[in-house]
C-alpha positions in Angstrom: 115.0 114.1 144.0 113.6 113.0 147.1 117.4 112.0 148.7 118.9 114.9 146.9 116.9 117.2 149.1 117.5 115.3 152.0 121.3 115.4 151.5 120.4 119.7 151.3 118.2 119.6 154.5 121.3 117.3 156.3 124.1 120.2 154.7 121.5 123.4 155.8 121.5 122.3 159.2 125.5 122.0 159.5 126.2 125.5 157.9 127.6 128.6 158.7 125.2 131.6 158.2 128.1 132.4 155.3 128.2 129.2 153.9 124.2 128.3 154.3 123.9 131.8 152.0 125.9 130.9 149.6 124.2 127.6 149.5 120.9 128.8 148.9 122.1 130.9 146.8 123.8 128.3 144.1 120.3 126.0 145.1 118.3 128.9 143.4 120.9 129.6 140.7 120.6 126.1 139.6 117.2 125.6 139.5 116.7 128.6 137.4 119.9 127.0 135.2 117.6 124.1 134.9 114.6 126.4 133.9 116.5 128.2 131.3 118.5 125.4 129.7 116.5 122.0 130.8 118.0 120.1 128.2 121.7 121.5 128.3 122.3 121.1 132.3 122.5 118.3 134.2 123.6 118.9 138.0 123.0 118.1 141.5 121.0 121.3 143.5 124.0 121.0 145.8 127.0 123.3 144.2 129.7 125.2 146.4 130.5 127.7 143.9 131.6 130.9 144.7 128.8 133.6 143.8 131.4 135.2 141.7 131.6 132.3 139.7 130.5 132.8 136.0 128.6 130.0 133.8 127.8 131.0 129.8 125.9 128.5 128.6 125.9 128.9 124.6 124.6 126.5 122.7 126.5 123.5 124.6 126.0 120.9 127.3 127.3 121.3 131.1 127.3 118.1 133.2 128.7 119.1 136.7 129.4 116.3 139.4 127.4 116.3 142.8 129.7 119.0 144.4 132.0 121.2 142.5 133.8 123.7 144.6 135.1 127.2 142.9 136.8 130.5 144.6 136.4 133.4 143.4 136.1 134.9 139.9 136.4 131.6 138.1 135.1 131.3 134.9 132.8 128.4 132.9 131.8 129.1 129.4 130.1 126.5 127.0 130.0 128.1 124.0 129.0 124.8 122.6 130.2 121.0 122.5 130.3 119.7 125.9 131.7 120.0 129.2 131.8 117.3 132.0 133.4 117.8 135.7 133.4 115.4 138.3 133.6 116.3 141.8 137.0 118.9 141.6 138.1 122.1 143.4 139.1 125.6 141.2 141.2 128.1 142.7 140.2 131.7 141.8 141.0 132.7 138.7 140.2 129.6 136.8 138.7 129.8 133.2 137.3 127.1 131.2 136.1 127.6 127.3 134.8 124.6 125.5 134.1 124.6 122.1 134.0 120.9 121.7 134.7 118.5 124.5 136.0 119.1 127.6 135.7 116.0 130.6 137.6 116.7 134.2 137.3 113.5 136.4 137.0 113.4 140.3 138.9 114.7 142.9 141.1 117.3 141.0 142.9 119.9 142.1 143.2 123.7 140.4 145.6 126.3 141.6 144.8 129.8 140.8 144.5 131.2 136.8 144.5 127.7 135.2 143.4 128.1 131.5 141.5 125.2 130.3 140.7 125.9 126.6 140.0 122.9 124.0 140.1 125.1 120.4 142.7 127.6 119.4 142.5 130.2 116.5 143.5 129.0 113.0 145.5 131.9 111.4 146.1 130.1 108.0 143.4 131.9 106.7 143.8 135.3 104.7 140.2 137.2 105.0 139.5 140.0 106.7 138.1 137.0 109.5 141.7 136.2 110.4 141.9 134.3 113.9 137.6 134.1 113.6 138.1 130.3 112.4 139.1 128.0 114.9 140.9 124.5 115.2 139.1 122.3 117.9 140.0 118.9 119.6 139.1 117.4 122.8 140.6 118.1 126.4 140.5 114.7 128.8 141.6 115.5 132.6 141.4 112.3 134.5 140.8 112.0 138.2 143.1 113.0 141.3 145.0 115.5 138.8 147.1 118.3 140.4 147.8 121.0 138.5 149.4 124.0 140.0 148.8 127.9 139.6 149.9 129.6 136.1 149.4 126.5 134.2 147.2 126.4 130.5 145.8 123.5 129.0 145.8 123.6 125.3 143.6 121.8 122.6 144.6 117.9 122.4 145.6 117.1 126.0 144.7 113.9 127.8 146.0 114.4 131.5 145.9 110.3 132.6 145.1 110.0 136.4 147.4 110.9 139.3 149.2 113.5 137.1 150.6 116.5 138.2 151.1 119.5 136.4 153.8 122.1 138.0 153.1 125.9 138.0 153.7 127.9 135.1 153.7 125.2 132.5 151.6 124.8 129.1 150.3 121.1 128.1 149.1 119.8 125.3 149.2 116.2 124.1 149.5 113.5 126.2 150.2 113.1 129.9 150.8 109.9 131.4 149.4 108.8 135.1 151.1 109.0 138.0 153.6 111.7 136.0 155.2 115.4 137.1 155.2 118.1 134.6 157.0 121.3 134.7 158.0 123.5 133.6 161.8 124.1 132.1 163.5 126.1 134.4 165.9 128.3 132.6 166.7 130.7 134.4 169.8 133.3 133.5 172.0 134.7 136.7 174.0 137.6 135.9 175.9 140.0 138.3 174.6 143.5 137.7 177.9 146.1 137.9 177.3 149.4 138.7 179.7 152.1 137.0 179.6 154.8 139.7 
């Protein structure tokens, strides 16, 4: 605790009125976090999230690396299983639900209105409850992962380090490291002809 708040005193002194606000601010959002939920967040004091940045805690676990940096309007919910992100930088718009297990490694990269979702509705069933029953599996981001603006991240994906994920596309299952994914490209060119 002791080096953690030196490491704050060492950042206060290099800020920007702007960025020493939001600072303090996410210092005291955190430590009432911790008050709330002691057992279901684990963090460093020492977040650059933008204040717009949401984070439901349900009944799961967050464990956030020692600086996660968000823009705006980006969105964490743990409605319960666990979440895990290393030290990674979300572009505004990004949403995160976990249901079960969600782990992002170090030094990622996400573009604007990424969707990172580990559970998807089960519509097999034929109550009234339809879509209320969900089908869950585990979502495994590894470290230096690009992924670009547009893309979603479906139930069952294991992203292996180095990937890169191109705008627009939806992934689930396996990713190999060191691999480019994108999306198909089909696009359809046709000459309009006006009838005047």
């Amino acid at each position: 605790m002791v080096e953690e708040m030196g490491e704050l005193l060492k950042k206060i002194i290099k800020q920007k009125p702007s960025k020493l606000i939001i600072l303090i601010y996410n210092v005291l959002r955190f430590v009432i976090l911790k008050l709330i939920y002691p057992q279901r967040i684990k963090s460093g004091l020492i977040q650059n999230l933008h204040p717009s940045t949401e984070i439901a805690i349900g009944r799961g676990v967050i464990e956030l690396g020692s600086s996660i940096f968000t823009r705006r309007n980006v969105s964490i919910r743990v409605e319960s299983g666990k979440l895990k992100i290393g030290t990674s930088f979300f572009n505004q718009g990004c949403t995160i639900t976990v249901m079960k297990n969600v782990v992002i490694g170090n030094d990622c990269l996400f573009g604007p209105n990424v969707v990172i979702v580990d559970h998807d509705h089960n519509y097999s069933h034929l109550n009234n409850l339809r879509g209320n029953h969900y089908l869950l599996d585990d979502v495994i981001i590894g470290n230096n992962v690009w992924v670009g603006s547009n893309v979603t991240i479906l139930r069952g994906t294991v992203i292996g380090d180095g990937a890169v994920i191109g705008a627009g596309a939806t992934v689930k299952g396996n990713i190999e490291k060191n691999t480019v994914v994108y999306p198909k490209q089909n696009q359809i060119r046709k000459t309009i002809i006006n009838d005047f």
